[in-house]
N, C-alpha and C positions, 0 to 999 in steps of 0.2 A: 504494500500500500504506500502509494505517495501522499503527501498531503502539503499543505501550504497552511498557514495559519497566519489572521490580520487581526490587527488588534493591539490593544497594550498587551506586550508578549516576550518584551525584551527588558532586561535588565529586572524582572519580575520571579527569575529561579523557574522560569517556564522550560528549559531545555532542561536540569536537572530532574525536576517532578516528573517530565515525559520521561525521559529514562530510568528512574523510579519507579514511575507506571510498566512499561516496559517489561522490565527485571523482574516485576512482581507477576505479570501476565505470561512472560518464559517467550519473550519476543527479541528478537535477534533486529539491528540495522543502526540507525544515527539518528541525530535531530543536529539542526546548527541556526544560528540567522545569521539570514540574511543581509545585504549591504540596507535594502528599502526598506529596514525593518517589520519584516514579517520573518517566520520561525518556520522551517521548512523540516519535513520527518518522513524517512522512510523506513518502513519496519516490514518484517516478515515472517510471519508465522499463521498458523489456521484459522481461515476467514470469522469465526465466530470471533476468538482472542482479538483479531486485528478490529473487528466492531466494537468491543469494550476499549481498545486505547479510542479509537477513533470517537465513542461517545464521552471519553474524558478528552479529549483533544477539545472537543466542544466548549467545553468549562473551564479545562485549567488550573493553573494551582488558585488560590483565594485571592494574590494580589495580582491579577491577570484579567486583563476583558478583551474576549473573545467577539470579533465585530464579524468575522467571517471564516469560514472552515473550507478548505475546497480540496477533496481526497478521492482519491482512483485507485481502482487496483489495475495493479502492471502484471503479468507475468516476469517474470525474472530468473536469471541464472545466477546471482551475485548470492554469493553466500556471507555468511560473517558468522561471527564466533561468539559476540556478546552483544551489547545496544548501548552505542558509545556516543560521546558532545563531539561534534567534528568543529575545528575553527571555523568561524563566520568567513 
């Protein structure tokens, strides 16, 4: 799943709590932002799991507003090994 996230999102521990999420759900990929400030997340695991980040990607951590949510599923061949912050 790709996703893009608008909104206050940055400087808010929004990349850490998604990969918290993440870690906690057994989801494999990155999250990072962006330069336009938005918070960009790609993660991979069984479409059900990937619907619960994606319904907290919605929300966010507390100090966070979510203005818009925009996420696809990709097929992919990219594997990873854990669900890391990649630099902006």
């Amino acid at each position: 799943m790709h996703c893009h996230v608008e909104g206050l999102v940055q400087g808010v521990f929004f990349r850490a709590e998604t990969r918290a999420q993440a870690h906690s759900l057994g989801l494999t990929g990155w999250v990072r932002n962006l330069p336009d400030g938005r918070v960009e997340v790609w993660a991979c695991g069984a479409p059900g799991t990937l619907d619960k980040l994606r319904s907290w990607l919605r929300r966010g951590p507390p100090q966070a507003r979510v203005d818009k949510l925009y996420c696809r599923n990709l097929p992919t061949g990219e594997r990873h090994a854990d669900f890391q912050i990649r630099p902006g």
